[in-house]
N, C-alpha and C positions, 0 to 999 in steps of 0.2 A: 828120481830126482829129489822127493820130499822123505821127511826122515818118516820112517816109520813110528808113530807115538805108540804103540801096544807094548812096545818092546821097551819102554820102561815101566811096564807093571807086570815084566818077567824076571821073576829072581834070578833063574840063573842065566840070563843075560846078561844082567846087572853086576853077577858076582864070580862071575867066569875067572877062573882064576887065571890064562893068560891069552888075553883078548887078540886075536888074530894080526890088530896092524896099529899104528898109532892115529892119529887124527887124522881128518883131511885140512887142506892148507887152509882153506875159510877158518874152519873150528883153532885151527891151531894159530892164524892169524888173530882171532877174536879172544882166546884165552889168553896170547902174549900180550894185546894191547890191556884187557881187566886187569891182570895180575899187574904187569909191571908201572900200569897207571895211577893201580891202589898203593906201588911202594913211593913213586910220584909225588901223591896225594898225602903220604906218611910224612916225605920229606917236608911239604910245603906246610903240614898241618903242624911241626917240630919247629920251624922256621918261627909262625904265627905264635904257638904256643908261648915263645920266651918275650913276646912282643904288648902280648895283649890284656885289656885289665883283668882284674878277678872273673867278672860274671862269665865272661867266655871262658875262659882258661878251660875247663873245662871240656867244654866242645871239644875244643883243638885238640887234648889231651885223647878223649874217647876217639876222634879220629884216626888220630896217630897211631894208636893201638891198631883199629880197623887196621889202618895202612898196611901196618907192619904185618902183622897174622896176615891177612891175606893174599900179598902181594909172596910174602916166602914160603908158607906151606901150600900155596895155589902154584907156584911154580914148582915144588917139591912132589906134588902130584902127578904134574903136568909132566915131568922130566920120568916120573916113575912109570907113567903109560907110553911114555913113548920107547925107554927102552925097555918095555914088555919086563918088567918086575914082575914076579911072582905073586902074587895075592895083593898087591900092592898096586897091581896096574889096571883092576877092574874100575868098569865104569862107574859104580856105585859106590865110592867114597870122589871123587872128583862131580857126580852131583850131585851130594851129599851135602859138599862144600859149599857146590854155589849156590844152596839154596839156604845154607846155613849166613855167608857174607851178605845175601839179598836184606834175609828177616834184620840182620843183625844193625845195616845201612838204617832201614827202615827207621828199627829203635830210635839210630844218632839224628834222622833228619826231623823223626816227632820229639826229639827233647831241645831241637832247633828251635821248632816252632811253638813249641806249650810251655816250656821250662825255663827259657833263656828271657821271653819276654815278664814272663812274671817275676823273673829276679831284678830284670830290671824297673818293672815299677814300683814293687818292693824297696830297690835303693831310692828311686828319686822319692817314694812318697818319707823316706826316713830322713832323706835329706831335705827335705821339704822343712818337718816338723825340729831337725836338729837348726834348721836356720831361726827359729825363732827361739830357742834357748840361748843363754848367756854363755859366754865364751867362759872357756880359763885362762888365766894369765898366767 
């Protein structure tokens, strides 16, 4: 009933070059919703991006990217294990992946929270000090 965890700190589990079956529907349920929610998330994060000021842009931009890599080559993967590809369909570049989209998440949600706010106190404290300078005419 419980996955066996040993069996991924066996190489040639891992790299089998053509792994018996494809997923089971749970697994393949759960990767259909990551993948095609991160291309989702691509679209809505493209949407934002043309919308919003400078200091985000950014974000939006680093997201969209995310979106986009992992939503296509997660499903590029996805598609390669199921019809049992050759060297292509082992299980050790599909979690390779997700542990690559996980760290990479990570990165975008810490420059959410440490980089976005200091650019904006950044602008108000400049706009702060440009209000009390004299204008040009």
């Amino acid at each position: 009933m419980f996955m066996n965890l040993d069996k991924l700190l066996d190489w040639s589990y891992l790299f089998y070059r053509l792994p018996p079956a494809g997923f089971s529907w749970a697994m393949r349920i759960f990767l259909l919703v990551v993948f095609v929610g991160a291309i989702v998330i691509a679209i809505i994060a493209g949407i934002k991006y043309g919308k919003k000021q400078a200091i985000v842009k950014n974000f939006w931009l680093k997201l969209q990217i995310w979106g986009w890599s992992t939503g296509l080559v997660g499903l590029l993967l996805f598609y390669f294990r199921e019809v049992r590809a050759v060297y292509l369909s082992s299980r050790a570049w599909l979690f390779l992946w997700l542990i690559i989209i996980f760290i990479w998440l990570v990165f975008i949600i810490v420059y959410w929270f440490r980089v976005i706010p200091k650019k904006k106190e950044a602008k108000e404290s400049q706009e702060a000090f440009d209000k009390w300078l004299p204008k040009k005419k």
